[in-house]
Backbone bond lengths (Angstrom), bond angles and torsions (degrees), N, CA, C in turn:
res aa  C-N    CA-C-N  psi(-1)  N-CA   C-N-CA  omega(-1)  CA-C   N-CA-C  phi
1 X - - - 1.447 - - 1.516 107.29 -
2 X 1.426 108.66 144.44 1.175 99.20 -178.57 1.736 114.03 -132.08
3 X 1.418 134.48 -154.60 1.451 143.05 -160.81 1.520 118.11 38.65
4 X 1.239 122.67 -129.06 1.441 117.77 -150.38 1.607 117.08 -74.42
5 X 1.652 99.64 -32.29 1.545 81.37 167.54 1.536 136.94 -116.35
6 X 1.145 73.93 46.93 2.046 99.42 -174.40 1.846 88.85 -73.68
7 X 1.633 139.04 134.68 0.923 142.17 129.75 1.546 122.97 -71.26
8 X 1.773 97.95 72.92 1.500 102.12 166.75 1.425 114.29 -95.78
9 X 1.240 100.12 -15.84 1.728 105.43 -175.65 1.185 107.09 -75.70
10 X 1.297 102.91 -43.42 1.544 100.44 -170.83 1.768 120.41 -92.43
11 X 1.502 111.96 24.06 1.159 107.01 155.42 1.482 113.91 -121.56
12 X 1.605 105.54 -9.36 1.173 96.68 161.28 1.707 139.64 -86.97
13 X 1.452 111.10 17.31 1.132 135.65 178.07 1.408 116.82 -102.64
14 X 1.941 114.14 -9.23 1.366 123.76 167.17 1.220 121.16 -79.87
15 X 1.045 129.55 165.38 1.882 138.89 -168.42 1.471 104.18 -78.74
16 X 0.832 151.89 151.47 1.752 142.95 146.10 1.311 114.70 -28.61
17 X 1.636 112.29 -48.42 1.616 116.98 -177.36 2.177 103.58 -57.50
18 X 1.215 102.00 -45.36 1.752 107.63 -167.77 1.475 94.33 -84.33
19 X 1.241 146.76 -0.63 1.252 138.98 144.40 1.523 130.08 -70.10
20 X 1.209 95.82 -33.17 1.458 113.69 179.04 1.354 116.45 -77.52
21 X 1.203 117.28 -41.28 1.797 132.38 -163.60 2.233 90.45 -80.13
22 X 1.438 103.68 -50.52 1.866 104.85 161.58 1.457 109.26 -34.66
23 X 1.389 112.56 -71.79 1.171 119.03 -178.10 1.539 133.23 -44.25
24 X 0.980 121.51 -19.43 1.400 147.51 -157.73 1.602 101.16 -86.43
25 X 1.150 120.58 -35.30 1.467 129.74 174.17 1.488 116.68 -158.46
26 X 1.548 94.71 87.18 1.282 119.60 -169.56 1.945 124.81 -79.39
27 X 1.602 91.57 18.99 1.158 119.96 -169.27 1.836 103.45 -84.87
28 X 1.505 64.03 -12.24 1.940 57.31 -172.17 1.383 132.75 -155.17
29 X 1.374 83.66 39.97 1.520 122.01 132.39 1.448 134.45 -98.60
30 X 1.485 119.40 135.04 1.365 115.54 -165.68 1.722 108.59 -58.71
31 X 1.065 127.43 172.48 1.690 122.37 177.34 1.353 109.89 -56.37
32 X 1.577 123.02 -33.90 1.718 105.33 -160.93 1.278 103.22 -85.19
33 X 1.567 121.49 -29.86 1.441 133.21 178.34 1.212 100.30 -61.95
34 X 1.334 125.76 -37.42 1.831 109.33 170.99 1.710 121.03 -58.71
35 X 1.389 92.91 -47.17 1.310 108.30 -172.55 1.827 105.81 -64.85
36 X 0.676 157.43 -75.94 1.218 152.28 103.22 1.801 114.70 46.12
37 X 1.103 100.51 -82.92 1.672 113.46 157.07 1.854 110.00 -41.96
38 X 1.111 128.64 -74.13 1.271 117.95 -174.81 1.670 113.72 -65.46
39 X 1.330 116.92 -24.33 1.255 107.99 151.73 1.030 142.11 4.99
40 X 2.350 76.05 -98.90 1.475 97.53 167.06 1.440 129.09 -56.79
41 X 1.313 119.29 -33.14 1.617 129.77 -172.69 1.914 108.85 -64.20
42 X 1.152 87.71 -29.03 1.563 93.47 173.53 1.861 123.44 -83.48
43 X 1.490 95.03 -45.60 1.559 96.06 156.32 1.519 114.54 -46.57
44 X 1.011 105.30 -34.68 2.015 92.26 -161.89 1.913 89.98 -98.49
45 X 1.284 121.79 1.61 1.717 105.25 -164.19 0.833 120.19 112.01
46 X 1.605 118.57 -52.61 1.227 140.86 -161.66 1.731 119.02 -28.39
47 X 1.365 95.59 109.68 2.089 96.79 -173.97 1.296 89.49 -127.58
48 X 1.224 114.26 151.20 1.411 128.79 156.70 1.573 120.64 -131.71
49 X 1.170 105.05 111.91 2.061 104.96 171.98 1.214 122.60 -34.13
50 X 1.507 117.02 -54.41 1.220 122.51 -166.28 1.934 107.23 -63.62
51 X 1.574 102.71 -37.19 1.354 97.93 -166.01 1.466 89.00 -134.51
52 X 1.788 128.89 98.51 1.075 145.26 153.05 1.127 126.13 -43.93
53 X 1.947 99.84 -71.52 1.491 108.63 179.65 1.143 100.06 -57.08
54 X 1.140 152.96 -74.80 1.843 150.01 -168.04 1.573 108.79 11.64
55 X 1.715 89.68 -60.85 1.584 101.77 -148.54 1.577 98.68 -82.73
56 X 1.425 117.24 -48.80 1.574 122.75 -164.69 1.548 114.93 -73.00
57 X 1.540 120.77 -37.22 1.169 119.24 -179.87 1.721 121.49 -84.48
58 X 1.449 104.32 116.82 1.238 115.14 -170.77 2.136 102.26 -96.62
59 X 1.078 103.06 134.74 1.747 105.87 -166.03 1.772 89.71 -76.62
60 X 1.387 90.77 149.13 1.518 107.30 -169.53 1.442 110.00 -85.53
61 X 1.373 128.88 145.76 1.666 124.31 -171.24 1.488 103.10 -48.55
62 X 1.101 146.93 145.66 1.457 156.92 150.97 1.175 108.76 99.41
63 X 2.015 130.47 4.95 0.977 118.14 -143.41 1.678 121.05 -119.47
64 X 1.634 104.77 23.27 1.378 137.73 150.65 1.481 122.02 -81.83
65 X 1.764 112.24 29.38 1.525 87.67 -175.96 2.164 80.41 -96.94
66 X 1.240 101.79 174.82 1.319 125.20 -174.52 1.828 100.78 -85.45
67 X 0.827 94.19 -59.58 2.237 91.43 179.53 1.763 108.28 -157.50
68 X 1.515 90.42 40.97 1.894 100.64 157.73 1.587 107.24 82.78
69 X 1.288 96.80 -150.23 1.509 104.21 -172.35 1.485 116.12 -90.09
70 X 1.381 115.89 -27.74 1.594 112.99 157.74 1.501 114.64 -52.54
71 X 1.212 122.10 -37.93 1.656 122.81 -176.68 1.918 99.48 -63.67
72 X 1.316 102.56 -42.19 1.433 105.20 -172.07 1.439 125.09 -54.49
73 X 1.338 123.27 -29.47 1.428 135.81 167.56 1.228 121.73 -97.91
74 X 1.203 95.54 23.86 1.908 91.70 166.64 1.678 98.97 -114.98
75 X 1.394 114.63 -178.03 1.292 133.58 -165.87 1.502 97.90 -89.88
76 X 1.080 135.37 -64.37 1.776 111.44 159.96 0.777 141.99 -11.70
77 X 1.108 117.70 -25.80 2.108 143.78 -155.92 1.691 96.15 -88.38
78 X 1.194 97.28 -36.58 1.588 98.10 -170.12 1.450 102.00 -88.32
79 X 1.339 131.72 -50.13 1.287 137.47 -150.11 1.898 75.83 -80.77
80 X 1.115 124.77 -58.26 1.640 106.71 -175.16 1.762 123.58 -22.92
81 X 1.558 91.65 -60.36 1.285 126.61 -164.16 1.028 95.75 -61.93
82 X 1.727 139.02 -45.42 1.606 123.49 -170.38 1.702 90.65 -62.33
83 X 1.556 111.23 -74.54 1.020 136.85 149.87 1.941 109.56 42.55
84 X 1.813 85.87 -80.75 1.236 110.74 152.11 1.394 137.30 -36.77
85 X 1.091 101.51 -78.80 1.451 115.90 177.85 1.869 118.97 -52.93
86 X 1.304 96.39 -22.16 1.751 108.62 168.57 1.828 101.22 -75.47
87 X 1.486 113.14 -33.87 1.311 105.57 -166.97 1.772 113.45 -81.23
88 X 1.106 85.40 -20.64 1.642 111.11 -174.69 1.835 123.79 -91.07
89 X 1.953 89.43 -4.45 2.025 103.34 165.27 1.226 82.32 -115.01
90 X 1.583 161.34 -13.17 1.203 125.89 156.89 1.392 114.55 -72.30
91 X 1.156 146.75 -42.91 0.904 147.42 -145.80 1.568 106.19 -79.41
92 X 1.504 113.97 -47.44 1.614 133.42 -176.84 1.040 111.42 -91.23
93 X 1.724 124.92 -33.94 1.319 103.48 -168.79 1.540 100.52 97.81
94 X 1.367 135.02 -44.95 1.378 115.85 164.18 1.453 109.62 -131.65
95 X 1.649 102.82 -172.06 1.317 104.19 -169.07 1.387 127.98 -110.92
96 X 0.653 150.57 135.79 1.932 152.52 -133.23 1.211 105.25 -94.07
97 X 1.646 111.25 68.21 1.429 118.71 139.44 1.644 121.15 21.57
98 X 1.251 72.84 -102.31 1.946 87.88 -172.31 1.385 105.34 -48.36
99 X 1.201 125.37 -58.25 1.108 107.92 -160.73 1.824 118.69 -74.62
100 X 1.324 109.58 -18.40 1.729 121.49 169.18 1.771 104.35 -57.30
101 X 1.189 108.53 -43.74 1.038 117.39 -165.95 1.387 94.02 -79.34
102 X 1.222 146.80 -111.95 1.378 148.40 -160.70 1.277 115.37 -21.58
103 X 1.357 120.27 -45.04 1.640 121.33 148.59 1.686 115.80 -16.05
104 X 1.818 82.83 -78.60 1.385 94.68 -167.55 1.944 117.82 -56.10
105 X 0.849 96.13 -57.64 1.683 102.57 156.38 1.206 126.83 -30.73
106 X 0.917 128.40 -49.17 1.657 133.40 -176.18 1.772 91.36 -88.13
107 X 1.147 138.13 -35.85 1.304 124.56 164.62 1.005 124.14 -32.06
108 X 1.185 110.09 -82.83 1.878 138.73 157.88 1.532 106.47 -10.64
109 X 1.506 101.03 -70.95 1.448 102.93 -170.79 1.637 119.28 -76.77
110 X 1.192 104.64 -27.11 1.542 92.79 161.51 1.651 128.16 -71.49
111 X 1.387 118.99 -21.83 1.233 126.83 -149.56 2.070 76.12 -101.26
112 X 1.204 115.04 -19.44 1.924 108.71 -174.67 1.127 95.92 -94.62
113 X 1.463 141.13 -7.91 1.718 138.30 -171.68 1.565 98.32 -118.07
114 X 0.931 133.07 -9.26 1.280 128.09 149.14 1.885 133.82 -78.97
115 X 1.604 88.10 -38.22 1.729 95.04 160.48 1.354 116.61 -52.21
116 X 1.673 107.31 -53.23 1.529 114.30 -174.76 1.763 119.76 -56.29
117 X 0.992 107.53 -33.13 1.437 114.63 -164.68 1.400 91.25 -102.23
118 X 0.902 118.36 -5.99 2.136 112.28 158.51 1.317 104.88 -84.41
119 X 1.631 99.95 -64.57 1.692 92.61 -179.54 1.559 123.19 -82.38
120 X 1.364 104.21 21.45 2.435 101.86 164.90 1.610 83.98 -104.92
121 X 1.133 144.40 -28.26 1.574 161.07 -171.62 1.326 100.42 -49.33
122 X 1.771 95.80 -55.91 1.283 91.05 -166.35 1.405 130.90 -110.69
123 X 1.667 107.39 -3.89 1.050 105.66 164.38 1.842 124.23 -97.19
124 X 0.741 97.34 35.36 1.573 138.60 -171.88 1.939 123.25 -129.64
125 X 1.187 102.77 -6.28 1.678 115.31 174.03 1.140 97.39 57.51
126 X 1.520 126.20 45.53 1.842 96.64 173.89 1.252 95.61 -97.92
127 X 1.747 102.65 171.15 1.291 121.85 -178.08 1.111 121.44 -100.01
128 X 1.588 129.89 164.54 1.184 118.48 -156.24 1.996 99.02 -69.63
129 X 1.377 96.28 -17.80 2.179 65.41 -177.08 1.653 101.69 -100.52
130 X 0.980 126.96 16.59 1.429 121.28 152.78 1.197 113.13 -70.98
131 X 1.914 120.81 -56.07 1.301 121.09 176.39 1.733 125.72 -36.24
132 X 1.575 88.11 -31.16 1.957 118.93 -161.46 1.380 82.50 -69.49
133 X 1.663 125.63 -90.46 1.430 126.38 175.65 1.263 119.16 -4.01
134 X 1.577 115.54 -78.91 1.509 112.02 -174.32 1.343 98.54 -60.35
135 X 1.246 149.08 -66.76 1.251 131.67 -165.15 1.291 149.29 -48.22
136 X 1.349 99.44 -33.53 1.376 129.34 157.80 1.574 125.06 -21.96
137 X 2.062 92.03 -94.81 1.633 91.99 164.82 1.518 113.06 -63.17
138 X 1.359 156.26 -10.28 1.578 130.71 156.76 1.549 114.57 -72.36
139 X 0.975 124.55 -40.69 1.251 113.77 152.23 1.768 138.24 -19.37
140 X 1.364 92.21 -64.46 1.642 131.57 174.49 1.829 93.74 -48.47
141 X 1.197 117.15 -53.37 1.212 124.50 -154.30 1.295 109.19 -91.34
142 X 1.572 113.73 -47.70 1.178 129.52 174.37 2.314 98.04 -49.78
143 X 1.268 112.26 -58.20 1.390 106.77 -164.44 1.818 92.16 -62.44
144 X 1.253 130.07 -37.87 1.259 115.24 -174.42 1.466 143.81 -60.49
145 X 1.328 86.60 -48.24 1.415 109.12 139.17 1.771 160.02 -54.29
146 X 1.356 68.48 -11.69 2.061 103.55 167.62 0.744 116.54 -83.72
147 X 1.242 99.89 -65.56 1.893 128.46 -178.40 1.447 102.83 -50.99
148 X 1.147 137.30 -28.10 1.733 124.63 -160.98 1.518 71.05 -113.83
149 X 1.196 143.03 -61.34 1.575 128.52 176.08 1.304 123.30 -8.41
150 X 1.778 101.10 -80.85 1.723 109.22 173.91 1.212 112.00 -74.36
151 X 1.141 122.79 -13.55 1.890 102.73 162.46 1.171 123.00 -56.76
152 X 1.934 117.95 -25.52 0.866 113.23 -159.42 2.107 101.21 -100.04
153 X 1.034 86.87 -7.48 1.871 89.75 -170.68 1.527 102.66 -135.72
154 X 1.044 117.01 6.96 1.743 114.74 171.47 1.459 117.31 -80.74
155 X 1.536 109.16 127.71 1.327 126.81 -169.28 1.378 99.01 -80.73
């Protein structure tokens, strides 16, 4: 991930030794802070014996979700994700932009495309399984389109 809330600065302002000792249990750091982290470890050389994989394996786009796209539509999903993003301003020092934002955005816009299609619904007499119909496939589309979304910017 990259721009404002990428912590590149702030690992590149760590010693080799406080990069390394991060590295060591990479469990616990969120995915982009890894990604990010081996980065840096690679810019400078940085190998370590003890912990190989650390340095070479870079996490794959989408590949911090916890148990996929079923995990994603449940009510956990969210409380994770703040969750996250608290773990991810301690860790950096700031807070992940992009991904607050795209959140927040897709909120908005789902919660304004659902008003609409209540109120064209209803000033229009449809019935509730007409409403169902149209909603359905945007729905369908709307989760698909999320889903490859926050794979791509989820902390």
């Amino acid at each position: 991930m990259s721009g404002p809330s990428e912590p590149r600065g702030h690992y590149q302002s760590q010693t080799d030794e406080e990069l390394l000792r991060l590295a060591i249990d990479p469990g616990k750091l969120v995915p982009e802070a890894n990604v990010v982290l081996n980065r840096e470890l690679a810019r400078r050389r940085i190998n370590s014996p003890e912990q190989p994989q650390a340095f070479r394996e870079e996490e794959q786009p989408g590949s911090c979700e916890k148990s996929g796209a079923a995990k994603r539509r449940s009510f956990t999903y969210f409380s994770d994700t703040i969750q996250d993003w608290k773990k991810y301003k301690r860790q950096t020092g700031e807070w992940p932009f992009l991904s607050i934002f795209v959140y927040a955005v897709h909120f908005v816009i789902a919660l304004i495309g659902l008003a609409l299609i209540v109120w064209y619904g209803g000033g229009h007499h449809w019935s509730s399984l007409s409403l169902l119909v149209v909603f359905l496939p945007l729905g369908v589309v709307d989760i698909a389109l999320s889903d490859w979304l926050f794979g791509k910017v989820r902390v």
